[in-house]
C-alpha positions in Angstrom: -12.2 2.1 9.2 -13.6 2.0 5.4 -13.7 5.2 3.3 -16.0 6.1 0.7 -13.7 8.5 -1.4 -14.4 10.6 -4.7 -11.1 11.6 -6.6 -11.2 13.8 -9.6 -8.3 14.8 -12.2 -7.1 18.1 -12.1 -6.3 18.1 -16.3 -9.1 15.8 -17.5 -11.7 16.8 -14.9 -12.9 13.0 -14.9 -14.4 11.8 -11.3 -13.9 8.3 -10.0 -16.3 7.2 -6.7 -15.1 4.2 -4.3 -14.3 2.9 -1.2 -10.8 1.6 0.8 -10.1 0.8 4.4 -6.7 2.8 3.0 -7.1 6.0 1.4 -3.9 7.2 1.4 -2.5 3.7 -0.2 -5.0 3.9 -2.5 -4.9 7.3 -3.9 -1.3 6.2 -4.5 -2.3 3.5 -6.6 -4.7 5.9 -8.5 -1.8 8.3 -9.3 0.7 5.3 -10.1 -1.9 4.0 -13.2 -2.1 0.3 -10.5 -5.9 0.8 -10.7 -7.2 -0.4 -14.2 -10.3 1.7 -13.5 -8.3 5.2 -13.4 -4.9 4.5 -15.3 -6.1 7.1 -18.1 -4.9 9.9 -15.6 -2.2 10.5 -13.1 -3.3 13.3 -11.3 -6.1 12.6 -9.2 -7.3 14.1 -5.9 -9.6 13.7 -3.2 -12.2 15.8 -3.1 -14.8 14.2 -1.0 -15.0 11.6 1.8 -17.0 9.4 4.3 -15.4 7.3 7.0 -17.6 4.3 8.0 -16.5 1.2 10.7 -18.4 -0.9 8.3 -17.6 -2.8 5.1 -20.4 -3.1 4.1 -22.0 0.3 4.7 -19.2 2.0 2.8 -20.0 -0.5 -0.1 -23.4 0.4 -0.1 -22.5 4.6 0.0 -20.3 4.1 -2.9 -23.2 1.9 -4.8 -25.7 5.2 -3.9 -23.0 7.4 -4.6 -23.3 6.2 -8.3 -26.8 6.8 -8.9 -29.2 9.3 -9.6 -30.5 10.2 -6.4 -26.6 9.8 -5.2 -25.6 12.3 -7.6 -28.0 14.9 -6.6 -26.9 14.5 -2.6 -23.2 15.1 -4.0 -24.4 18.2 -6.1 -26.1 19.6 -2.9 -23.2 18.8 -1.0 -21.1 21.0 -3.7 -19.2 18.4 -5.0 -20.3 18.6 -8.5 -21.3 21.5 -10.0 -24.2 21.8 -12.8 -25.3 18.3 -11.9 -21.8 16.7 -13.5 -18.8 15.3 -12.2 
């Protein structure tokens, strides 16, 4: 199984969208500063996730995840609020 995952920091309030076939291993890595793309804060945590059997569909969720139109299905989902991460 693959997981499309958004984390956010509890003190910065920054928001990181991606995808893992282990969440739990990589939240870890997130919190550790291992992930370049995150090391700025150590207290992230999941707020929002997908579960797809698929590679490649959770590669393309993340990829629409980050866009416009991605941004708006996660602000009607309630993820972000006033159209920000």
């Amino acid at each position: 199984m693959y997981y499309v995952y958004i984390i956010k920091s509890a003190h910065k309030g920054k928001v990181y969208i991606g995808y893992t076939s282990n969440l739990k291993k990589r939240l870890a890595e997130h919190n550790s500063g291992c992930a370049r793309s995150t090391r700025q804060c150590c207290d992230w945590n999941v707020v929002y996730t997908e579960e797809y059997k698929d590679k490649l569909l959770a590669m393309k969720r993340e990829k629409f995840f980050k866009t416009g139109d991605g941004r708006k299905v996660l602000k009607y989902k309630g993820i972000f609020m006033n159209g920000r991460y």
